[in-house]
C-alpha positions, 0 to 999 in steps of 0.5 A: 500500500502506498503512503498517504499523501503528503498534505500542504495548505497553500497560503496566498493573499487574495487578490482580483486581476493579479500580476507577476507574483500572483500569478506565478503563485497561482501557477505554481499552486496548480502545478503542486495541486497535480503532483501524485504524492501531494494534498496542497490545500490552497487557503485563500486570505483575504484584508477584512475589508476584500470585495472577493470571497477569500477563505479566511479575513485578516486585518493585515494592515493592523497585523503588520503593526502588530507585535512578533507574539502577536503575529505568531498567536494568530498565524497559529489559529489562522491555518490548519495543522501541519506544514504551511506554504506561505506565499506572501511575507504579509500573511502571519508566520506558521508554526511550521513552514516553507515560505516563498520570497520572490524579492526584496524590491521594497527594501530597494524602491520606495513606490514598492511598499514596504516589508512587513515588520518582523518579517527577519525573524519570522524567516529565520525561524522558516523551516525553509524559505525558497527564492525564485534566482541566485540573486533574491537567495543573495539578497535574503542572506545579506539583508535578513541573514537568512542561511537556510535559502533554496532556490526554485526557478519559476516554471513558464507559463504552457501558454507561451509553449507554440505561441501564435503570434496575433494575426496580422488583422487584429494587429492592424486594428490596434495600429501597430506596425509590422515590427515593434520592440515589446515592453511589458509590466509595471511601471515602477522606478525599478523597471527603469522604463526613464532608460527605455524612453531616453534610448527610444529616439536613436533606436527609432533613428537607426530603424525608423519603422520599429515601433515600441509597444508597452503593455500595463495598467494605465500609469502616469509615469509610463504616460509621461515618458512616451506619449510624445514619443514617435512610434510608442504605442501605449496599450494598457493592460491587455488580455492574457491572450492578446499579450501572447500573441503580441510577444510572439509577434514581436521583432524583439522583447526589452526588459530594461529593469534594474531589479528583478527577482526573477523576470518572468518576460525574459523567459516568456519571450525566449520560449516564443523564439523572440530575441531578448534585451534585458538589463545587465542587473539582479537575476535577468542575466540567470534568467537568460543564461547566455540565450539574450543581449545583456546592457547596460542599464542607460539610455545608451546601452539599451538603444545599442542593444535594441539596435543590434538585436534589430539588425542581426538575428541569431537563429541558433540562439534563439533555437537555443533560447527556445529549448532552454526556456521550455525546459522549465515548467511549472511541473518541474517547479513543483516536484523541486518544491515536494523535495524541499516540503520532505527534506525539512519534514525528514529533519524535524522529525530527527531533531 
């Protein structure tokens, strides 16, 4: 007879339309959720005032001020018994737990929010605590000195595997141009998008009919910074499947960021066979690992690699970059993270 499987409640922060880290999250969720040997248990939590139907509510402003004690006494009625995955620093410490941390960008930026108090101690005292790249384990190691860190890289979206690109009569509806470099995300200090609009005129200059695409909740610093400038296309956040179809479409994908705790449209990009220019910064060299054109992360150093990623096209890279970034799903995600659940399990019970 078989052993029973192992049960994981899965702990996240309810959220509507989410991006980046949510959705990673939600991904690796499912991914866990079809492993053979695992129970995962998603616990959906939810701020007291939330318009959704999480299954748990929490005053998770208040509970950030509130004491370490605190803290822990809540986390302890809030989940069930047993090994808790927590996927978000906001939510209160378990009493035996992996935690997921993608970054430490609100320790970096001022208009990324802010860590939750106590959040160093609560880590260390994590059975595991597992970070998307190299870069973010670093920074949790510095900053929290945090030792027992994994790494799992993030899995691609199966969505990107074949992707089509958006056909050329519904590119033409929404006025695009027949080649454009794609930009897609926030608009945050760290995705360094003042760089991308200083480059923008000698890319534009050297390939006048490029076009520059960027895709992302409306922001008025993305607004400010291109509006004015010849050939940007600002379009708002788009449909998952519209923003597939725009990468595959693409003449190149630009991912200026300076911080990154993992870059998910670095990856994205290279599985649809699209040539990346990514910043020289945080995990994105990890990332691409070799399959992409790193730069500097000014003006100049984006317009000369855009310029070149333009004008030579590298087929064997980008079959290289294709079969590197296939390789990693969300089910290969998933069975490093059963690994981890066991290995932390097997050493509490020896101790």
């Amino acid at each position: 007879m078989s052993p029973a499987p192992l049960t994981v409640t899965g702990a996240y922060v309810a959220v509507e339309n989410g991006m980046g880290q949510q959705l990673a999250d939600s991904q690796l969720l499912a991914a866990l959720g079809a492993r053979p040997d695992l129970d995962v248990r998603p616990l959906a939590v939810g701020s007291v005032r939330s318009t959704l139907r999480p299954d748990r509510r929490l005053p998770l402003g208040l509970l950030d001020r509130s004491p370490r004690s605190l803290k822990r006494a809540i986390g302890a009625v809030t989940y069930p018994r047993g090994l808790v995955h927590r996927f978000d620093c906001r939510l209160p410490p378990a009493p035996h737990e992996v935690v997921t941390v993608h970054d430490l960008a609100p320790l970096r930026f001022a208009d990324e929010g802010g860590m939750p108090q106590h959040v160093g101690p609560a880590l260390r005292r994590a059975l595991a605590v597992v970070c998307p790249s190299e870069f973010s384990a670093g920074e949790l190691r510095t900053e929290y000195g945090v030792e027992h860190v994994r790494v799992v890289p993030n899995g691609l979206d199966e969505v990107f595997v074949d992707a089509r690109p958006l056909p050329v009569p519904e590119r033409e509806r929404m006025q695009l141009p027949e080649r454009y470099v794609l930009h897609t995300g926030g608009a945050t200090a760290r995705k360094n998008l003042a760089a991308l609009a200083g480059a923008w005129p000698a890319v534009r200059a050297a390939a006048p009919n490029v076009g520059l695409v960027l895709c992302g909740p409306v922001d008025e610093r993305r607004s400010g910074l291109f509006h004015d400038l010849p050939g940007t296309h600002l379009l708002g956040k788009v449909p998952r499947h519209v923003l597939v179809g725009l990468m595959a479409a693409a003449a190149v994908v630009v991912v200026p960021s300076r911080y990154e705790g993992y870059g998910l449209p670095a990856l994205e990009a290279m599985a649809c066979g699209v040539p990346v220019v990514a910043a020289r910064c945080a995990s994105l060299p990890e990332v691409l690992a070799g399959h992409g054109n790193l730069v500097e992360p000014d003006g100049d150093g984006l317009a000369e690699g855009l310029i070149q990623a333009l004008a030579v096209i590298d087929a064997d890279q980008l079959s290289a970059a294709r079969e590197t970034a296939r390789a990693r799903t969300w089910a290969s995600s998933a069975r490093q993270y059963e690994q981890v659940y066991r290995e932390v399990l097997d050493r509490a019970e020896a101790a």
